[in-house]
N, C-alpha and C positions, 0 to 999 in steps of 0.2 A: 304749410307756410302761410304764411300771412304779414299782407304788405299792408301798409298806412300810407295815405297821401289824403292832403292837405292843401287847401287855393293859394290865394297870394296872401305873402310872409312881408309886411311892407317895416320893416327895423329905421325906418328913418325917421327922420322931423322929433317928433314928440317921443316915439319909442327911444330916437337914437341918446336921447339927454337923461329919457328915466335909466337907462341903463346905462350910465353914465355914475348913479350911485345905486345902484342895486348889479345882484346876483345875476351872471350870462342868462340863469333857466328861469329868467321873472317870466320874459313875453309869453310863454307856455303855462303859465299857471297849473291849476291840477289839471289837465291834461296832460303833463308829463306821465303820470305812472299808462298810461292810455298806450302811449306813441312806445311805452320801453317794452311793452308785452308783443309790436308785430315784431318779424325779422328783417323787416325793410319798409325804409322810411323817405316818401320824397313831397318837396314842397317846390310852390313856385315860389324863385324869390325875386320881390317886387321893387327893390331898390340894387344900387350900387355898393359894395364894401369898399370904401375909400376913403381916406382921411383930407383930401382937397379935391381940384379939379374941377374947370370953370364950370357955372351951367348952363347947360345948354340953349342957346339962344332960342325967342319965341313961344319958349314952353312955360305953361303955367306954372305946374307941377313939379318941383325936384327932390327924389327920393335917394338922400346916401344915408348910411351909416357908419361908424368906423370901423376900420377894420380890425379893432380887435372884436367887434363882436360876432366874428367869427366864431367866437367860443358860445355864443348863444346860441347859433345849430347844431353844434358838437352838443351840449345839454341838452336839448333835442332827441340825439343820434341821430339825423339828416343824415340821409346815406347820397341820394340825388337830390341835385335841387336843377330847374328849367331856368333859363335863361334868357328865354323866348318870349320878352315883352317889352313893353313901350316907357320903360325906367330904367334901362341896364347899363343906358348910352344916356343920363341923364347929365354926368357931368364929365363927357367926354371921352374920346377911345383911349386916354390913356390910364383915366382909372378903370374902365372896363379891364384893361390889359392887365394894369396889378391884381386886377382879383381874379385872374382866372388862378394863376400860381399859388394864392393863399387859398381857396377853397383846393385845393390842391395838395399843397403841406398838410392841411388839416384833414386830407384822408376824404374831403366830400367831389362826391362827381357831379360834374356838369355836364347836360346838351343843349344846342339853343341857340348858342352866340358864342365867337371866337374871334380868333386875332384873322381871318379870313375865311373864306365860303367853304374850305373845305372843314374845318373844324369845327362849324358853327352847325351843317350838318352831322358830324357826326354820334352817333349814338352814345350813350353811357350804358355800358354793363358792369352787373357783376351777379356773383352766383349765388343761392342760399339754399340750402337742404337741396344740394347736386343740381338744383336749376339755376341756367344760363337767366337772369332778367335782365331786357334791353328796354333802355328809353328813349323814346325820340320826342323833341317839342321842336315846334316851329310856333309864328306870329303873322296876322295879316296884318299887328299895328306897325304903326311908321316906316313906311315903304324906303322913305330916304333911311331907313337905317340897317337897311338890307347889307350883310357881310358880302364885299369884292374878294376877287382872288389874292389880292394882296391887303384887302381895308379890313378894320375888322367890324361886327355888325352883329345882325339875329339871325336867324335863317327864318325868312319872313317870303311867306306863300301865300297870294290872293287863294281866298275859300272861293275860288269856284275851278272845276272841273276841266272846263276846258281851257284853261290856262296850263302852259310849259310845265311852271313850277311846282303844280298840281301835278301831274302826269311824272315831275322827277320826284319828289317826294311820295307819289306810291309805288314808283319802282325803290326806292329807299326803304319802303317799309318792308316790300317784300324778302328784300335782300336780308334785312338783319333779320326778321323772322326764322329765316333760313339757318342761323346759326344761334338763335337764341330758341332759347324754351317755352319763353313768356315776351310779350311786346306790349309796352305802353308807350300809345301815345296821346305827348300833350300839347292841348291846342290856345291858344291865348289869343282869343278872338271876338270879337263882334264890338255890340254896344256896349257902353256901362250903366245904362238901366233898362225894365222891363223883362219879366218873367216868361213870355212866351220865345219859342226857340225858334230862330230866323229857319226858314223854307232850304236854305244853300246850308246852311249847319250841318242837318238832317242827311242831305242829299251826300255831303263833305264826309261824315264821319259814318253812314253806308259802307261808302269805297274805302276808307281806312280800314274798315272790317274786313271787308271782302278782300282786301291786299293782306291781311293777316294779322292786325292791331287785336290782340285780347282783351285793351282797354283804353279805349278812348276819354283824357281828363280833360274838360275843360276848364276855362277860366278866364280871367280879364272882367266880366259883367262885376259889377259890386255885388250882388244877389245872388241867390241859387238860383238854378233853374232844374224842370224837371229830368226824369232820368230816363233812357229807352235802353231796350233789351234789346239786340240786333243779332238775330243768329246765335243767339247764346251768351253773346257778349255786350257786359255795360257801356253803356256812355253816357259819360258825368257832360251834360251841355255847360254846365257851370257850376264850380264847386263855392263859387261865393269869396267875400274877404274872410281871413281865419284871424290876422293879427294888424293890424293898424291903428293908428289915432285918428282917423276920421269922424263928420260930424255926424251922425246917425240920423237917415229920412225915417220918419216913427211910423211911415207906411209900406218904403219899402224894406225897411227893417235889414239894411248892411252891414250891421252885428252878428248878424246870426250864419250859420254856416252848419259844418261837418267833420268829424273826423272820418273819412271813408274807409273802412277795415277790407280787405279783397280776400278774402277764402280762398285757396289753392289746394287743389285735392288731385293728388294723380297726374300733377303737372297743368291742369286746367281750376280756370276760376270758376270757382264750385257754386259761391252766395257773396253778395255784396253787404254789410252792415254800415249802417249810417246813424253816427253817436251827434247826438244836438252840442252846438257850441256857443256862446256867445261871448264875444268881444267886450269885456269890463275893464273901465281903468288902464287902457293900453295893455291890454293880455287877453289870454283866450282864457275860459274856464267852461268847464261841463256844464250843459244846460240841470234844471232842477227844475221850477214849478213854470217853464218855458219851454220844458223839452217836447211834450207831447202835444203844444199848436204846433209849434215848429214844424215836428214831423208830420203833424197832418196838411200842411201847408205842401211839403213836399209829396206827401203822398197825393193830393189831387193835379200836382204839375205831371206826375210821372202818369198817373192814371189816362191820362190828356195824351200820351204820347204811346199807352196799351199794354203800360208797366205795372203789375201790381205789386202792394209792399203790406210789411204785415209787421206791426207792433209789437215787441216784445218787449211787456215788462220786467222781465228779469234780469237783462240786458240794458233796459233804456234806452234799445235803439229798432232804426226799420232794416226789415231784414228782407233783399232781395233775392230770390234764390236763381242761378245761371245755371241748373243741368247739373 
């Protein structure tokens, strides 16, 4: 088996209007034929699917798209998508609320954020070649937009430890573990620049392993960051932007990214491959005479962290091996 995930999916502003006269599977570029060969596919998605709904007061930032471009993740094949970020509640809980139902109809699962704390915790499964895979994401952005028992929200947990919601969220982990085959989780967290991995990161997604997580995704930063091998088990500190209109810093270079391929062999994640991408023209496409800085860029963040990764050209991608 072999899973595909991808950072944040940001379909609004400039994305929302080119696809407004082009084809659902423009924002994917040729990395579609890429995402159609795993058997599971999940992104973070970085805005709201809504066709109004005020925005959110005080925030700079407002990311929707319409809802029918729902059909741009179905082009995809988006199997999960997280919900667990600091744009989902951009233009109010009542377009959060319409789109949990249409990603819904349209066959995609959500975890992250719900119409209240118990849903917004809960995980999304579903099976592939006889394995149960579970997802859980959580957020430590926007604290006020933490889901109450009746509001609805993220399920958003301060990264650090000795906090409550630390301590219920890896009794969470451990629980769906228990009935799942495979656990991802993802985390939408910290700064949004700077390549080095916060000290509480490190220490945070530790304990997500040791509670049972087979893979830790991160995201939120604009950049990649490097990769650590924990007990066997990856963790992406940050996967980077995959699909936006943003302005590009030409140093720290938020074009560029990953398609993350996860190897599953015997029910465990066997090797990690990491395929170069960069953000053209409002879409993703396959890196080409950028692939191999890129990947050496990440291979000295991960090296930093006592991960090594090893080039293959045949592939065009870095390939970590898990056991």
């Amino acid at each position: 088996m072999q899973i595909a995930l991808v950072g944040d999916v940001m379909l609004g502003r400039l994305v929302d209007e080119r696809l407004r006269h082009e084809l659902p599977a423009h924002p994917w570029g040729d990395v579609l034929p890429l995402l159609e060969q795993a058997d599971l596919r999940f992104a973070n998605l970085e805005c709201v699917l809504a066709d109004d709904g005020p925005p959110w007061p005080g925030k700079r930032f407002h990311f929707r798209s319409d809802r029918k471009n729902v059909a741009s993740l179905e082009a995809a094949g988006i199997d999960v998508v997280s919900l667990a970020n600091n744009h989902v509640l951009d233009h109010g809980a009542e377009a959060l609320r319409g789109m949990l139902p249409l990603l819904e109809e349209h066959g995609i699962l959500h975890t992250g954020a719900g119409a209240d704390a118990e849903s917004a915790r809960r995980p999304a499964v579903c099976t592939r070649a006889g394995t149960a895979v579970g997802f859980l994401a959580f957020t430590d952005n926007e604290p006020g937009w933490a889901a109450g028992p009746g509001s609805p929200g993220v399920h958003h947990v301060p990264v650090s430890l000795a906090d409550r919601r630390a301590r219920d969220l890896l009794q969470l982990v451990r629980r769906t573990r228990e009935r799942t085959g495979l656990l991802v989780v993802s985390a939408h967290w910290g700064p949004n620049w700077g390549t080095e991995v916060p000290r509480d990161h490190r220490m945070f997604a530790h304990a997500l392993v040791e509670a049972g997580a087979d893979v830790v995704f991160g995201h939120s930063a604009h950049v990649f960051r490097g990769i650590e091998v924990h007990r066997g088990r990856p963790v992406v500190y940050s996967a980077g932007d995959f699909v936006d209109d943003y302005a590009v810093r030409p140093v720290e270079r938020n074009d560029q990214s990953f398609v993350f391929l996860l190897d599953i062999r015997g029910g465990r994640a066997h090797r990690l491959r990491l395929r170069p991408t960069v953000i053209e023209d409002l879409r993703a496409r396959t890196a080409t005479v950028e692939a191999r800085p890129i990947a050496r860029r990440m291979e000295r963040l991960s090296a930093a962290l006592g991960t090594s990764c090893t080039w293959r050209d045949d592939e065009q991608c870095l390939a970590i091996p898990l056991g």
